[in-house]
C-alpha positions as CSV (number, residue, x, y, z in Angstrom):
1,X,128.4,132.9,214.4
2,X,131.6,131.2,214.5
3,X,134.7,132.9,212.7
4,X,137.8,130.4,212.5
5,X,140.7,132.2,210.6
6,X,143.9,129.9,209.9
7,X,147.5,130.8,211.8
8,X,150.5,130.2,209.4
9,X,153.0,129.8,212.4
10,X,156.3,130.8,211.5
11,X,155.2,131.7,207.9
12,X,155.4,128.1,206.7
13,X,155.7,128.6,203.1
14,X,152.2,127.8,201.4
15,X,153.4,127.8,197.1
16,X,151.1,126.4,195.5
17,X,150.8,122.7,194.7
18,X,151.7,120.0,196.3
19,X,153.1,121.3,199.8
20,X,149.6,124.0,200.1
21,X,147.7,121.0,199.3
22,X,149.0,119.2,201.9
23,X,148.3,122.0,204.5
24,X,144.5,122.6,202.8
25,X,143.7,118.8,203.3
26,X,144.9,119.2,207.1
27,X,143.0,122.1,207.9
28,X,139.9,120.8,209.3
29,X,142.0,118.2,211.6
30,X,144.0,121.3,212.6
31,X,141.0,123.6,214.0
32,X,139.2,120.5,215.6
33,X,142.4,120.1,217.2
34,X,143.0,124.1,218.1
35,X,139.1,123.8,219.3
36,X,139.9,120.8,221.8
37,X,143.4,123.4,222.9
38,X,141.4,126.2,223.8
39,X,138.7,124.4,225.5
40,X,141.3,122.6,227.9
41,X,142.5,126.2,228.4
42,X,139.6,128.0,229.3
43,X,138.2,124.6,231.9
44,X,141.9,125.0,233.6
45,X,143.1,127.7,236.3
46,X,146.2,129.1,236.0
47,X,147.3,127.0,239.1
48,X,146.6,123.9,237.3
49,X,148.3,124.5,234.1
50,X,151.4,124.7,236.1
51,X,152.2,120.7,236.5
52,X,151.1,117.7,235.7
53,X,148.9,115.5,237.4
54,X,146.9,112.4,237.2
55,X,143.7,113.8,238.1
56,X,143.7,116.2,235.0
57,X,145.7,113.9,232.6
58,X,142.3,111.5,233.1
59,X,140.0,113.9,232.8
60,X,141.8,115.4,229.5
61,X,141.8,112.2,228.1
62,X,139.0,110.5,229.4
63,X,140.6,107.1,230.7
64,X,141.5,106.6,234.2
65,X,145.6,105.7,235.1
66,X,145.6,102.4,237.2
67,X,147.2,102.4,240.1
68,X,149.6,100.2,241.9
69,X,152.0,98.6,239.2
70,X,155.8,98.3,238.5
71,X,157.3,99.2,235.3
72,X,160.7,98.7,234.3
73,X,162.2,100.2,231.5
74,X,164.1,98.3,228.7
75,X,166.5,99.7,226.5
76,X,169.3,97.7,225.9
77,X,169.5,95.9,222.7
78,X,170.3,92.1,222.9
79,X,169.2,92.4,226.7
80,X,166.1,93.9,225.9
81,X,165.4,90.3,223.7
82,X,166.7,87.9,226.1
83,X,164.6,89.4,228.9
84,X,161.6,89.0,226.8
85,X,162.1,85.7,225.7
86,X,163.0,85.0,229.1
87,X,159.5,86.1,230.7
88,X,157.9,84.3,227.8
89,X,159.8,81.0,228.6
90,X,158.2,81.6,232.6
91,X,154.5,81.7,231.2
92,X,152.3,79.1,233.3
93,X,148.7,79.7,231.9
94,X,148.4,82.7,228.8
95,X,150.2,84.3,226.3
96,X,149.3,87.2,224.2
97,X,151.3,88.6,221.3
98,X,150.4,91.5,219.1
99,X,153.0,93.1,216.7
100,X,153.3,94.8,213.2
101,X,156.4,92.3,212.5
102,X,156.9,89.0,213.1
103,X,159.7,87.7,210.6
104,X,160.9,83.9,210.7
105,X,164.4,84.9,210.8
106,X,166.8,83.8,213.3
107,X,164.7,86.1,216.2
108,X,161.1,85.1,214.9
109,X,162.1,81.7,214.8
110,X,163.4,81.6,218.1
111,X,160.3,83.2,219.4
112,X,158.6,80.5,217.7
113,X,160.3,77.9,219.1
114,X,159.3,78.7,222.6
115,X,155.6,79.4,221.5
116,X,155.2,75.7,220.4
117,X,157.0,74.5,223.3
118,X,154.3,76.3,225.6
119,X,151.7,75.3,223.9
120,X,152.9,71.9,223.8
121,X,152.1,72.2,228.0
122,X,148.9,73.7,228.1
123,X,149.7,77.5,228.1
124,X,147.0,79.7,225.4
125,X,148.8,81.1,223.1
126,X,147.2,83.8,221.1
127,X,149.0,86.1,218.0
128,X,147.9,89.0,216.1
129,X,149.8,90.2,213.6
130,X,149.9,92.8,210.5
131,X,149.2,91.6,207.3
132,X,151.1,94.2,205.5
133,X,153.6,94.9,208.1
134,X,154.1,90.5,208.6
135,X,153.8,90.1,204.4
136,X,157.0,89.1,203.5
137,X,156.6,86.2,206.8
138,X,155.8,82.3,204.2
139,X,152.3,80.8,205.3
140,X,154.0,77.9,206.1
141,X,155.4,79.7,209.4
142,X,152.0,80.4,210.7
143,X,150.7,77.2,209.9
144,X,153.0,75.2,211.6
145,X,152.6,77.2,214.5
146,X,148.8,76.7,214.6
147,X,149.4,73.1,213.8
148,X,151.6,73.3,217.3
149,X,148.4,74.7,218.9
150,X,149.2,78.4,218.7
151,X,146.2,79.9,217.5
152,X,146.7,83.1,215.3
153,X,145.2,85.8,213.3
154,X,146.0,88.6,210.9
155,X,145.3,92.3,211.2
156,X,143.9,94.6,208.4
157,X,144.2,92.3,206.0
158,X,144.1,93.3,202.0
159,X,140.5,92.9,200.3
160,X,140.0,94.0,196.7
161,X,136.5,95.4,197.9
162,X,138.7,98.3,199.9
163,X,142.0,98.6,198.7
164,X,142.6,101.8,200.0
165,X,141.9,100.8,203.8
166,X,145.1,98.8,203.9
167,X,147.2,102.1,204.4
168,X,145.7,101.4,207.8
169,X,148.3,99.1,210.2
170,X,148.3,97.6,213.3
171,X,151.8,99.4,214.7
172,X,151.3,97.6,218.2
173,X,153.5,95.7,220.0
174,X,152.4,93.8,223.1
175,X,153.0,91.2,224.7
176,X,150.3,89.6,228.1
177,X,152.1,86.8,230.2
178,X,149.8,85.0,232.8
179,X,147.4,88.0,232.8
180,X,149.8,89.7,235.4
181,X,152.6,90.7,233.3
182,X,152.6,92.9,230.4
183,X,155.1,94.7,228.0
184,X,155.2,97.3,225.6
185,X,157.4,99.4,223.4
186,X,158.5,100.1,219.7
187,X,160.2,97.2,218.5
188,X,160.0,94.5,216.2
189,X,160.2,90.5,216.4
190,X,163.0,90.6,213.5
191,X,166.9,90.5,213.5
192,X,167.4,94.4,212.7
193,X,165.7,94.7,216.5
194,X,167.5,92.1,217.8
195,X,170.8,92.7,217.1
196,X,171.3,88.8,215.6
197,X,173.8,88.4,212.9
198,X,174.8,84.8,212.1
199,X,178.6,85.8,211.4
200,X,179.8,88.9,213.3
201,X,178.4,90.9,216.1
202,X,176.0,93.6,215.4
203,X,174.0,95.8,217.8
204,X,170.1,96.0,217.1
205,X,168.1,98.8,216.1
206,X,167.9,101.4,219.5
207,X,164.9,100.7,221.1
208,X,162.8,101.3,224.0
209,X,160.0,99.3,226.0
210,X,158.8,98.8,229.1
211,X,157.7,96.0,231.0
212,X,154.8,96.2,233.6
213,X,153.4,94.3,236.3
214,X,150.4,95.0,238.2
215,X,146.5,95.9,237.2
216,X,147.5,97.6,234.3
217,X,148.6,94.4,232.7
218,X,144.6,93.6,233.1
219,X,143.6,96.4,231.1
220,X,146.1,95.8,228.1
221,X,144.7,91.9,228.4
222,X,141.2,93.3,227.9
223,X,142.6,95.5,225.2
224,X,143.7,92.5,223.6
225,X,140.8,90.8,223.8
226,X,138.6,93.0,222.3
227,X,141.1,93.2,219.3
228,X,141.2,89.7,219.2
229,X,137.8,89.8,219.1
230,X,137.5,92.4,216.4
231,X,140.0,89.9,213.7
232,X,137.5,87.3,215.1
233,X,139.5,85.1,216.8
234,X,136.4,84.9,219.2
235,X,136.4,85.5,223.2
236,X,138.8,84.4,225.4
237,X,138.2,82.9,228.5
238,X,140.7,84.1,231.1
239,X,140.4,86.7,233.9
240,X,142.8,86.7,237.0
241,X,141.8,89.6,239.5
242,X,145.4,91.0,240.3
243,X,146.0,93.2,243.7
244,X,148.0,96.7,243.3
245,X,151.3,96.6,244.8
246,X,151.6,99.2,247.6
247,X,155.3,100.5,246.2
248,X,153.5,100.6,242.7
249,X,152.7,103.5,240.0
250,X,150.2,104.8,238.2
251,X,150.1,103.9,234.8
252,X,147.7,104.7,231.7
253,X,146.9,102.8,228.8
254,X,147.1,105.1,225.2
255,X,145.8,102.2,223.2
256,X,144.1,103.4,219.6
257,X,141.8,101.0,216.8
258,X,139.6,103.4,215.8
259,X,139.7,107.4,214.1
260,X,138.4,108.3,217.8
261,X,140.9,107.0,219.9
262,X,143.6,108.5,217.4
263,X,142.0,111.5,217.9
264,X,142.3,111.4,221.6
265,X,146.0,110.3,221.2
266,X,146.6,113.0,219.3
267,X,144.8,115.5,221.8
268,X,146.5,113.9,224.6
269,X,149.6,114.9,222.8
270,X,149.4,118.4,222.0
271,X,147.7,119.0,225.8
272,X,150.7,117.9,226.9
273,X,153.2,119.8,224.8
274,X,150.8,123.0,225.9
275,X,151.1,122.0,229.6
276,X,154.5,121.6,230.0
277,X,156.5,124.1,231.7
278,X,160.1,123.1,232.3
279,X,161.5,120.4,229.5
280,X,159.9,117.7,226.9
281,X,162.1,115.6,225.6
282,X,161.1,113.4,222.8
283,X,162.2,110.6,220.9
284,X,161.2,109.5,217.4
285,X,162.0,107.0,214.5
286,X,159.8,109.2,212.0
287,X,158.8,113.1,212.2
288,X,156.5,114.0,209.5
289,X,154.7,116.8,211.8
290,X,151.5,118.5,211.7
291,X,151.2,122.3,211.2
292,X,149.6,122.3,214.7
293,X,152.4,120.2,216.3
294,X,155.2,122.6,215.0
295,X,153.3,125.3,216.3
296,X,152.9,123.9,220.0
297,X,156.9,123.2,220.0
298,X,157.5,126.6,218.8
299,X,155.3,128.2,221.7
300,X,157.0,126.2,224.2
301,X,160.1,127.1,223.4
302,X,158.7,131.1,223.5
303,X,157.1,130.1,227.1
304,X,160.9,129.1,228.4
305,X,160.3,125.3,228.0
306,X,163.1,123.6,226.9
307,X,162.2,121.5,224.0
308,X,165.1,118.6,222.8
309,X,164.3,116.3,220.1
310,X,166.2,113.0,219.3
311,X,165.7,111.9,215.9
312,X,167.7,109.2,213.7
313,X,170.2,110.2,211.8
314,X,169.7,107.5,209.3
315,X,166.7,106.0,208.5
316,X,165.4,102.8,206.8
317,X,162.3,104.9,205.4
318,X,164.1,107.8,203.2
319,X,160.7,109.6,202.4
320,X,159.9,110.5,206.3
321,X,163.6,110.8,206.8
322,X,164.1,113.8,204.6
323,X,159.7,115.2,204.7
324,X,161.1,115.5,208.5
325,X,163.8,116.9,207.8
326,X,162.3,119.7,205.5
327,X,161.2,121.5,208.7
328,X,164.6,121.8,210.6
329,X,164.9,124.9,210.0
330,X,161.9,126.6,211.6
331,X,162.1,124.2,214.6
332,X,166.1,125.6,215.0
333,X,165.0,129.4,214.7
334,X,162.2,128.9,217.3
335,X,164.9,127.4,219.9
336,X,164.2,123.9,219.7
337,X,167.1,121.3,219.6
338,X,167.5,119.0,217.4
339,X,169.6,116.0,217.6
340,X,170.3,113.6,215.3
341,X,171.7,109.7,216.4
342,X,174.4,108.2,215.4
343,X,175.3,104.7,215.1
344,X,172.5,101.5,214.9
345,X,168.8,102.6,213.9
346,X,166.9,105.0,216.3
347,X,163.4,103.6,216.0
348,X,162.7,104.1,219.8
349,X,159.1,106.0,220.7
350,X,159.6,108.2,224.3
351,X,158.2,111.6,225.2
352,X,159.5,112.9,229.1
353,X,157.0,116.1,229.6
354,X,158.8,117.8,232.8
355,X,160.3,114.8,234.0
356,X,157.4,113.3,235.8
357,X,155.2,112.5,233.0
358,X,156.1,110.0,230.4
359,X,155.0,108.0,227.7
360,X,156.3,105.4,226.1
361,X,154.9,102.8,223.1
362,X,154.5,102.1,219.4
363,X,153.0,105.3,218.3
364,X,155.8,107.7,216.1
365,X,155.5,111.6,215.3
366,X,154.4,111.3,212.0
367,X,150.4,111.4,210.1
368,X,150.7,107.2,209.8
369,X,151.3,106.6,213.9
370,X,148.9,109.6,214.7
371,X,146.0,109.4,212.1
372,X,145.9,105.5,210.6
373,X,147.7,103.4,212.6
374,X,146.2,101.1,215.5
375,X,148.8,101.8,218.0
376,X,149.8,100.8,221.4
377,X,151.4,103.3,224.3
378,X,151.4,103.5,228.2
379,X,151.7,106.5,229.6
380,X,153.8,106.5,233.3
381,X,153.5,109.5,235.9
382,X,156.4,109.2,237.9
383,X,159.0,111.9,239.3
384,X,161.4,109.0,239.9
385,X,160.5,106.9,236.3
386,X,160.7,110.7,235.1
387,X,164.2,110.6,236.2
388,X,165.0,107.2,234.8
389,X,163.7,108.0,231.3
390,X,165.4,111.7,231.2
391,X,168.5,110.1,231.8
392,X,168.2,107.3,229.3
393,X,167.2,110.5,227.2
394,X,170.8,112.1,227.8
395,X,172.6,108.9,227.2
396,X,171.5,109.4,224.1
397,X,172.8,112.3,223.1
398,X,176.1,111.3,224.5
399,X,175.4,109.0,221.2
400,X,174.0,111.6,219.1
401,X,175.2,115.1,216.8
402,X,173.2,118.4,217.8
403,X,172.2,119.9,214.5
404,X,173.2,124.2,214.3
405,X,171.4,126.4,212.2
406,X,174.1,127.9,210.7
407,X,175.7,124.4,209.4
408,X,172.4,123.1,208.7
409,X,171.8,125.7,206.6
410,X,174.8,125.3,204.3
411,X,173.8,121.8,203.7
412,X,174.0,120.4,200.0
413,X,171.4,121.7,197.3
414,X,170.9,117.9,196.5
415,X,169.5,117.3,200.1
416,X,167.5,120.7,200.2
417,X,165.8,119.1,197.0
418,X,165.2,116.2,198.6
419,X,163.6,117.4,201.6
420,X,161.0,120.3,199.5
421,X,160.5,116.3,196.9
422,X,159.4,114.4,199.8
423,X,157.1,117.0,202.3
424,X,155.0,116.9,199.6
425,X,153.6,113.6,200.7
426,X,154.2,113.7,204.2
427,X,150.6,113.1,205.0
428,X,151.1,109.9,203.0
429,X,153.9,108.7,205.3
């Protein structure tokens, strides 16, 4: 016999309605999820719960790392673009593009422009993008791309037969060069990324990517392929065997398309949060969290981990801006910190679990990123990229406003009600 009984951590209030609705219809996610936790526990010694290391991060998650590549993080706006475009421009042979937005505004265009150009000498050109995510983007855009030779295709599309499978997006963003060169991250191909403003100088949205060389770039060209596949756009025909470098690192690829592979992302995520013993440090555009994921943060903090969260502190979505919000509190009282940024629009995707093991990508801390979305990460285990992404991390918050309890709770009643209005649906957003 089998007796699973339900933790309330930190006495989440459960009224009835919409809010204990919200935690019934998570419930059974919740104690698959516990059930993967407590396995991972019982197969680990207490020597190997105390750091991080490739061999167990594998075998947790059931995908080798690939060794011997060089990644170099991006964060910088308007540089971030121009070194894109830039390694785009150097493409001899393949490219491969995969995002959720690809506007024909001033950046998209631009982007376009050198797509055709490549195409016009010889280089493949391949593009997926999200039909919802993409929708507002004319037909006549993609059409005069294919009629320059890119050849294109659209992800999830809508079909009256299943309406309700188009709350399902590909979040992805990836981009293959050559076969040897690969990059990844959270933003956009639109101007609110970019930073472009026709009149006056504007910074972009703050972002973070990374851009890889090496055998991984391999595996995220066979990722592609299989999507590309999947949207039938048929096989393509390119391999190029790639050597390690000897000064490289081990990188993993956290690439979902399927209610599995979120489920493994989402294990990945809480073994992590449970393994960590000195800091984690994320970074997130949207926080709509799961009971289970408050829980984990709380019981880090109780373990002596310090646990620092970046978070915008304005947002483009209002609903996951203030359903996040609505569980400040109980993250504050447990010891977390929580900082909100100021400025341009966070919309940057990092976790730094004690400074050696990282991950970086497309995929957000909310239910659409963790339990819908096709999504697109690389995970990095590094001391010295650690290093690099903790203190991008504390650059931040140089940038940023550390919420206290005591003035957060003295907040207006007018955002109180918004906040208890919008967790109602936070396993809508």
């Amino acid at each position: 016999m089998v007796l699973i009984i339900f933790h309330n951590p930190s006495n989440l209030p459960l009224q009835r309605g919409g809010f204990f609705a919200a935690v019934t219809e998570g419930l059974c996610a919740t104690v698959i999820d516990s059930l993967f936790l407590f396995k991972q526990l019982l197969i680990m010694s207490s020597d190997e719960i105390a750091c991080f290391t490739k061999e167990a991060i594998q075998q947790g998650y059931g995908i080798p790392f690939t060794d011997g590549n060089r990644v170099t993080l991006l964060w910088k706006g308007r540089d971030l673009f121009h070194t894109i475009f830039d390694y785009v421009r150097s493409a001899k042979e393949l490219i491969c593009l995969e995002f959720y937005i690809f506007r024909n505004d001033e950046t998209g265009a631009e982007l376009a422009s050198i797509l055709k150009q490549k195409a016009s000498e010889g280089v493949k050109v391949y593009i997926l993008y999200d039909h919802f995510g993409s929708f507002d983007t004319p037909g006549k855009f993609w059409q005069e791309l294919k009629d320059a030779g890119v050849r294109i295709r659209a992800t999830h599309p809508f079909k009256w037969t299943r309406p309700f499978h188009y709350v399902h997006r590909d979040h992805k963003k990836l981009i293959i060069i050559d076969g040897v060169k690969a990059f990844t991250g959270g933003l956009n191909i639109a101007n609110e990324y970019s930073g472009y403003h026709r009149f006056k100088k504007v910074k972009g949205w703050r972002d973070t990517g990374i851009f890889l060389e090496g055998p991984i770039a391999k595996i995220l060209l066979d990722i592609f392929k299989r999507s590309w596949e999947i949207w039938k756009g048929g096989p393509i025909d390119f391999n190029k065997s790639i050597e390690p470098f000897e000064d490289g690192i081990p990188a993993i690829p956290i690439f979902t398309d399927s209610a599995k592979g979120r489920r493994k992302m989402r294990k990945l995520l809480y073994y992590s949060i449970n393994r960590a013993r000195e800091s984690i440090y994320l970074t997130t555009a949207y926080f709509t969290p799961s009971i289970r994921m408050l829980y984990l943060l709380e019981d880090a903090v109780s373990r002596g981990v310090e646990v620092r969260m970046l978070l915008p502190g304005r947002s483009d979505v209002i609903s996951a801006h203030y359903a996040g919000r609505a569980f400040f509190a109980k993250l504050l009282k447990s010891g977390v910190e929580i900082y909100n940024y100021r400025g341009e629009i966070l919309h940057a995707k990092t976790a730094i679990f004690d400074c050696n093991w990282s991950v970086i990508g497309s995929a957000n801390l909310d239910f659409q990123s963790l339990r819908r979305n096709d999504e697109g990460n690389v995970g990095i285990i590094d001391e010295d990229f650690g290093r690099q992404m903790a203190e991008v991390f504390f650059e931040d918050l140089k940038q940023s406003e550390q919420i206290i309890l005591e003035k957060w709770k003295q907040r207006s009643l007018w955002e109180k009600l918004k906040e208890s209005f919008f967790v109602i649906f936070r396993m809508r957003l």
